[in-house]
N, C-alpha and C positions, 0 to 999 in steps of 0.2 A: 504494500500500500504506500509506506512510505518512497521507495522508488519509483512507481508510478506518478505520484505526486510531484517527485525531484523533474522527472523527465516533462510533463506537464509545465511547470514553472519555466523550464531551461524554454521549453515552445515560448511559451508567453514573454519571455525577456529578446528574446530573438527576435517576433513581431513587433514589437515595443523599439526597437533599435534601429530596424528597418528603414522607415520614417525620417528618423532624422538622420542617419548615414545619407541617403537621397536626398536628403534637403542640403546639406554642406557637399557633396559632389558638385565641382564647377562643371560646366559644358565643356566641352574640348571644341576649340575652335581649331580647323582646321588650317592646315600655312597653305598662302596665299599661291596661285599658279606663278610660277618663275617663268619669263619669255624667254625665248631660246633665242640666239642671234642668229641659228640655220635660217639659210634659207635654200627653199628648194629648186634646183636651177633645172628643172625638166619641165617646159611650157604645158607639157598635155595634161600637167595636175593644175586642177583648179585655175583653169583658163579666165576664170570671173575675176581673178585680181591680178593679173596679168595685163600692163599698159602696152602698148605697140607706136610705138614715136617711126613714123615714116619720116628720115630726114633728106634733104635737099641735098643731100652730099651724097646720096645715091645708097645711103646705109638705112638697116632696119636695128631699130633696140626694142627688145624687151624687158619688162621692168617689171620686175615680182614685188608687186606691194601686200605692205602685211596687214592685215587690221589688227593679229594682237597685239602690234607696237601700236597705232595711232589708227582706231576705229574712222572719226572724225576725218581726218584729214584724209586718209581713203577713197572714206567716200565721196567727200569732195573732188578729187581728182577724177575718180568714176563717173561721178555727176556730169561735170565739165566736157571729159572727152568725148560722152555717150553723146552730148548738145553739140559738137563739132567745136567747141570753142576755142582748142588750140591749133587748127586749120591754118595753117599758113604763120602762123606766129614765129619771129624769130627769138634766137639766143644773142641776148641784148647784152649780156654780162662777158667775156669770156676771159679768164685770167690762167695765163699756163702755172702748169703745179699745183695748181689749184683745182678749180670748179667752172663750170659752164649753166651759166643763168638761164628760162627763161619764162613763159608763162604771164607776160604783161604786153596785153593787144596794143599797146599805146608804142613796145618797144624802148621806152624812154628808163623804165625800172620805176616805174610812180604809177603803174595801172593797175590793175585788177577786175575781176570778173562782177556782176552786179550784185552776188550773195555776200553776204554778211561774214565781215572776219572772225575766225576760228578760234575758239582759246585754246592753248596751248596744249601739245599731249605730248613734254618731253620725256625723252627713255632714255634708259642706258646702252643703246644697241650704237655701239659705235660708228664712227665716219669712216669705213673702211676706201679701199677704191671701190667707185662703184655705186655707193650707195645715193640712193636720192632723198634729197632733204628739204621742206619745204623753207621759203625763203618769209622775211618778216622785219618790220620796223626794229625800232631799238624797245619797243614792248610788247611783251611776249604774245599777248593775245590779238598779236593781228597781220597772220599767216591767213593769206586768200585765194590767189591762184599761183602765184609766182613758186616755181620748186629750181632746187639746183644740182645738178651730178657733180659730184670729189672723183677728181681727176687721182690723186693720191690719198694717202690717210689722212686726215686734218683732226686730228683727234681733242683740240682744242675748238671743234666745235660739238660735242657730246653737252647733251643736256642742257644746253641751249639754242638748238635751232630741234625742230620735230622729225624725226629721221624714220619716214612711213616704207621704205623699200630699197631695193638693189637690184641691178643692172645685171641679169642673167644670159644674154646673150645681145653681142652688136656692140663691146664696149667701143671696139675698132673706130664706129660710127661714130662713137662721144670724142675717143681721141681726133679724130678728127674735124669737129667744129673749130671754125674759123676765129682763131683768137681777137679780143678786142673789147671796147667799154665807149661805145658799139663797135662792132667790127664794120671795115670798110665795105665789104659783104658779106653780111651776116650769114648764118645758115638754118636754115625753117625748118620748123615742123610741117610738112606737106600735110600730116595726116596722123593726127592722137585718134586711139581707137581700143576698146576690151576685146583681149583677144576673145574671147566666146562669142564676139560680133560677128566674127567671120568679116570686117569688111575689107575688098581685094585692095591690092596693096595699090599705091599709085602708080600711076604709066612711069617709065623711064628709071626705075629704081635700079641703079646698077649696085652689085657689092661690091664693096670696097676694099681694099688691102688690108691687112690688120696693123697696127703701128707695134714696131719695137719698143718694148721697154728696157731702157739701157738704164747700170748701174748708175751712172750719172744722173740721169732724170730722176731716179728712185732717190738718192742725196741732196739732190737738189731741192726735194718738196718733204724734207722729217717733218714727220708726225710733234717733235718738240721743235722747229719752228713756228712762230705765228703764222697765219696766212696773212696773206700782202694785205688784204683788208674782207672783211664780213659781210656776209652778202647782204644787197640791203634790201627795201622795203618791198612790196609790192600795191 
């Protein structure tokens, strides 16, 4: 009887305990998803974030944009190109070692598209070569259409300019835009476009050579240099 009784009480202390063990349990919050800086350089995945820059220098790029670095700014790009808006536009910016500007109908570097400036979505995904970054004032929240390709790494521009994608195929085409701030002739975008558009490529698109990159060129633009100057507003 009396052990009956013991193992009875030990029940009732156990459910009695219960209760507030679960009430002093914190949740477990889960850690946060980490963005990976891959990106993937095979065009036939996920063609819907994939830009197609037809340039006037007879090259084709492709540009793998990521939403989970910079959702916003993405889709602004996407926006833009699906409206034809950077048809014909040239690269107003071009500084060797650097970067190739463009993205402002005006051409001047002061224009922009008629949507509403973006606030800011900087990452830690670095300025490698290649990568495209969109361009902006001297405050942060007014990135609009204007984006710019790094010629070499500029790693002194991470988390501060919005860095939405990379240059997976046709970098040949970037190296070769016509340097200048404006160039004496510029060189255009013929034709922005998603690749899942399917839209044919422009008349007369010949391919281009690809450019050497020599040990010189690669010392000439360190990553712990500044660049000559920042890209500016749009």
């Amino acid at each position: 009887m009396i052990r009956r009784f013991l193992a009875l009480f030990a029940i009732f202390l156990g459910l009695a305990a219960t209760p507030a063990l679960a009430k002093d349990k914190k949740p477990i919050t889960p850690p946060p998803v980490a963005m990976s800086a891959y990106v993937d350089p095979d065009p036939t995945h996920d063609p819907d974030n994939i830009l197609v820059l037809d340039l006037s220098n007879g090259g084709r790029v492709l540009i793998r944009m990521m939403p989970s670095w910079a959702p916003n700014h993405v889709e602004r790009v996407k926006t833009l190109a699906k409206q034809g808006f950077y048809d014909g536009i040239i690269f107003h910016r071009v500084i060797e070692g650097f970067m190739a500007q463009t993205g402002d109908p005006t051409g001047t570097g002061a224009g922009g598209s008629p949507l509403p400036d973006l606030k800011a979505e900087f990452n830690y995904m670095p300025h490698v070569r290649g990568t495209v970054s969109m361009a902006r004032t001297d405050q942060p929240d007014t990135a609009n259409s204007q984006f710019f390709i790094v010629f070499f790494p500029r790693f002194s521009l991470d988390h501060r300019y919005t860095n939405f994608g990379r240059v997976i195929s046709g970098m040949e085409a970037v190296d070769a835009i016509a340097r200048g701030e404006p160039p004496a002739n510029p060189t255009r975008i013929l034709q922005a476009s998603i690749l899942s558009d399917n839209r044919p490529q422009p008349a007369g698109q010949v391919p281009i050579a690809p450019t050497v990159i020599t040990a010189d060129m690669l010392n000439n633009s360190s990553s712990d240099s500044p660049p000559p100057s920042d890209p500016p507003s749009n």
